[in-house]
KEZA-855904 format. One line per 5 residues: number of its first residue (from 1); for each residue z, y, x of N, C-alpha, C, O. Coordinates in steps of 0.1 Angstrom, whole numbers. Each point is the difference from the previous one (the first is absolute). Last residue first. Layout:
% residues N
NUM = Z,Y,X,Z,Y,X,Z,Y,X,Z,Y,X | ...
//
This chain:
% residues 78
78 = 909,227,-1445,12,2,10,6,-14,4,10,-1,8 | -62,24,-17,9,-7,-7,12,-1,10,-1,2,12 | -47,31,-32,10,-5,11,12,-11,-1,5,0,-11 | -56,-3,-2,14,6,-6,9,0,12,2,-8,10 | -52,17,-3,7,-11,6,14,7,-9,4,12,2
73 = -44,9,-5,-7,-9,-6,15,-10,2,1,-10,-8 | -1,63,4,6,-5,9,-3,-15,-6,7,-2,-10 | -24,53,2,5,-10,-8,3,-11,16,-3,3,11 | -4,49,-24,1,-10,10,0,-10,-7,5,3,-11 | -5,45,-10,3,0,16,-2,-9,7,-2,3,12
68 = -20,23,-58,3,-15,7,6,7,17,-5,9,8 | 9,31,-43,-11,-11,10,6,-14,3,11,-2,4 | -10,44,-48,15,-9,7,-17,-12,5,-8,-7,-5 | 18,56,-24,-10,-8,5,9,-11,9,12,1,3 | -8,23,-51,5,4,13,-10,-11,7,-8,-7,-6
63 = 16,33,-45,-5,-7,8,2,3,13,2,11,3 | -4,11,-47,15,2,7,-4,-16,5,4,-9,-8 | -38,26,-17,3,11,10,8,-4,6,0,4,11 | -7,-30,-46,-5,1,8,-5,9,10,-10,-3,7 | 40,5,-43,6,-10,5,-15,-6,13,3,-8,9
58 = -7,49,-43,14,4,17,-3,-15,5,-5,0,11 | -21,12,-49,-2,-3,11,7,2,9,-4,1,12 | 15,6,-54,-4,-14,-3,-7,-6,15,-2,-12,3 | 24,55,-14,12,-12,2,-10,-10,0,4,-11,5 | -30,47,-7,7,3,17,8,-18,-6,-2,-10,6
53 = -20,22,-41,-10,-6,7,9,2,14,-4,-8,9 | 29,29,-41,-1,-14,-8,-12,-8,12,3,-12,3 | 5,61,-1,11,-10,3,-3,-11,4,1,-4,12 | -47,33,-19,11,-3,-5,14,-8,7,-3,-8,9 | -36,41,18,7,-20,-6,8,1,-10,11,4,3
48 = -48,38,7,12,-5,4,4,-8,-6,0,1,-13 | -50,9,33,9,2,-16,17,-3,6,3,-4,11 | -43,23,29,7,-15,-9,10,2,-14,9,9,0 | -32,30,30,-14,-11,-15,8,-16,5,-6,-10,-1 | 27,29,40,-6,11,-12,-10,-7,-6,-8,-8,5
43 = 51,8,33,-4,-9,-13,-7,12,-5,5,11,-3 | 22,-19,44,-8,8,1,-6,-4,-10,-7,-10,5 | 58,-9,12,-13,2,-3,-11,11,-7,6,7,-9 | 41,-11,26,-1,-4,9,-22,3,-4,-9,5,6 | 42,-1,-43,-4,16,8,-7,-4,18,-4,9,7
38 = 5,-43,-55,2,1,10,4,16,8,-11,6,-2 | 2,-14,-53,-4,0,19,4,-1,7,4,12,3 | 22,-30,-53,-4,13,13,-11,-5,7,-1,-12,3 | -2,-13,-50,10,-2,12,-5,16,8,-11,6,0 | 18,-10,-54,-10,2,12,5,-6,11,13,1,0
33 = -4,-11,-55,6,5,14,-13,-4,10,-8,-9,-1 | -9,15,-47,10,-10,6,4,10,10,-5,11,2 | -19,9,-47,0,0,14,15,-8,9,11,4,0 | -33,-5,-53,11,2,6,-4,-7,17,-2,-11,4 | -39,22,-33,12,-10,-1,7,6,10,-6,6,9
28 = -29,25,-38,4,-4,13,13,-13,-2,9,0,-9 | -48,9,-30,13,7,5,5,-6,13,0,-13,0 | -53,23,-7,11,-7,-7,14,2,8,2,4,12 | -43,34,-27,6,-13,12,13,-6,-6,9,4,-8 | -52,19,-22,17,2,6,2,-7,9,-7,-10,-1
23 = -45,27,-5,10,-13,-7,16,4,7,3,5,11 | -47,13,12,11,12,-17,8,-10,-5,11,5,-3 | -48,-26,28,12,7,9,13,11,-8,12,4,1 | -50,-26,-24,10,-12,1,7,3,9,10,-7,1 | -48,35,-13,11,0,-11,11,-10,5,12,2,-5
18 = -48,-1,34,9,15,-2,13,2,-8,11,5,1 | -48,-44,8,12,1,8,12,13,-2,12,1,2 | -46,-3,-37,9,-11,0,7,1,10,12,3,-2 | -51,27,1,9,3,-7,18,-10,0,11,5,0 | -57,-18,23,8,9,7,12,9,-14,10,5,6
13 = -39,-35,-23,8,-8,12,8,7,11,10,-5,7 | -33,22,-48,9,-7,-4,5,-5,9,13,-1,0 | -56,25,14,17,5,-3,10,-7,-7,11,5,3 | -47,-30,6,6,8,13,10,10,-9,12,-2,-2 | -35,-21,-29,6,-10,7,9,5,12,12,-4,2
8 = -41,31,-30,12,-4,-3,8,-3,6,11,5,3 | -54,-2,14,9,13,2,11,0,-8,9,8,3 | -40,-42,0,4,0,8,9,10,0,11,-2,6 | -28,-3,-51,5,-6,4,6,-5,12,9,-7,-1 | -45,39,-5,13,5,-5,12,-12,2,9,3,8
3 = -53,-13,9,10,9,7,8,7,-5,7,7,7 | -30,-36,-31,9,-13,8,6,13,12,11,-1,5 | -38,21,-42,11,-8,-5,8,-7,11,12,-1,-1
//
């Protein structure tokens, strides 16, 4: 009885993942704009950026660097 009962159990459990890969796939959402590759770069197993993630990170790419030159403790005065 309790090893009939195990031998249900197993194939019902290996039956299930099976039947639930046969399931329809769901309908694809409208594919956004892609940004290009680079051709400068060598890219492989990275997904490609949507548009919408390039505009929202340009404004910190587009950074500059700027060194203290001096400060001078005495104003100059005329």
């Amino acid at each position: 009885m309790l090893r009939t009962l195990f031998v249900t159990a197993l194939l019902a459990g290996v039956a299930l993942p099976a039947h639930a890969q046969d399931a329809p796939a769901a309908p694809l959402a409208p594919q956004a704009p892609l940004a290009p590759k680079p051709a400068a770069l060598a890219v492989e197993g990275v997904p490609p950026l949507p548009l919408a993630m390039v505009a929202k990170v340009r404004p910190y790419l587009e950074a500059r660097a700027a060194g203290f030159a001096g400060w001078d403790p005495k104003p100059a005065r005329c």
